[in-house]
C-alpha positions, 0 to 999 in steps of 0.5 A: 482109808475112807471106805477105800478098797485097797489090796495087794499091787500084783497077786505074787505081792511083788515088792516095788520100790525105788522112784516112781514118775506119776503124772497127775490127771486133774487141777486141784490143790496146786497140781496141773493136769499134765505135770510129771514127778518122781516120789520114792516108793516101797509099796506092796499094797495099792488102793484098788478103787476109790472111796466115795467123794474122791478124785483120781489125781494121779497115775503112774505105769505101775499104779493106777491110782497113784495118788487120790483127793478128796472133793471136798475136804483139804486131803489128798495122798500118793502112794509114794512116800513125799516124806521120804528122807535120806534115813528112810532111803537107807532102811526101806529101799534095798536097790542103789539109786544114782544121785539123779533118782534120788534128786528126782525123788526128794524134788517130787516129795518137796513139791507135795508138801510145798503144794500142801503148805501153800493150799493151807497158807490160804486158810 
């Protein structure tokens, strides 16, 4: 976690799960200050304050620091789960999402990795 300072998101450690919108807050590694997306979540933990050499890229309603990037180096994080599939869906969020949360979570998780992928493409 890079020296990140990271602890529970409430201090009863209340569970957040389901989709979560975030909006990012710099231009860097394909993201565009301003852009609003949707990632699943199931999160107790949260980084509480940022490790040396790192940005804020993005915030949402229940997180602060949604998502971080490292100044220099090729690295950057959400606290949702970009990776989540169908699978991950079924045995770690407990609450039903309606089909338009789940698109909005799986479009959101693409476009991380298809942020990601484009930012390497160019090495």
């Amino acid at each position: 976690i890079f020296g990140a300072q990271v602890d529970m998101v409430t201090p009863d450690n209340k569970l957040f799960e389901g989709t979560r919108e975030l909006e990012i807050l710099v231009d860097q590694f394909g993201f565009v200050k301003g852009e609003k997306f949707e990632l699943f979540i199931t999160h107790h933990y949260e980084v509480k304050e940022l490790p040396e050499n790192f940005v804020h890229l993005a915030q949402s309603k229940d997180c602060f620091y949604d998502g971080i990037a490292h100044k220099n180096l090729p690295f950057f994080s959400f606290q949702g789960h970009p990776e989540a599939s169908q699978d991950f869906i079924n045995h770690h969020i407990e609450q039903e999402l309606s089909a338009e949360k789940l698109k909005a979570g799986f479009d959101g998780g693409h476009k991380v990795f298809k942020n990601f992928i484009e930012y390497i493409d160019k090495f």
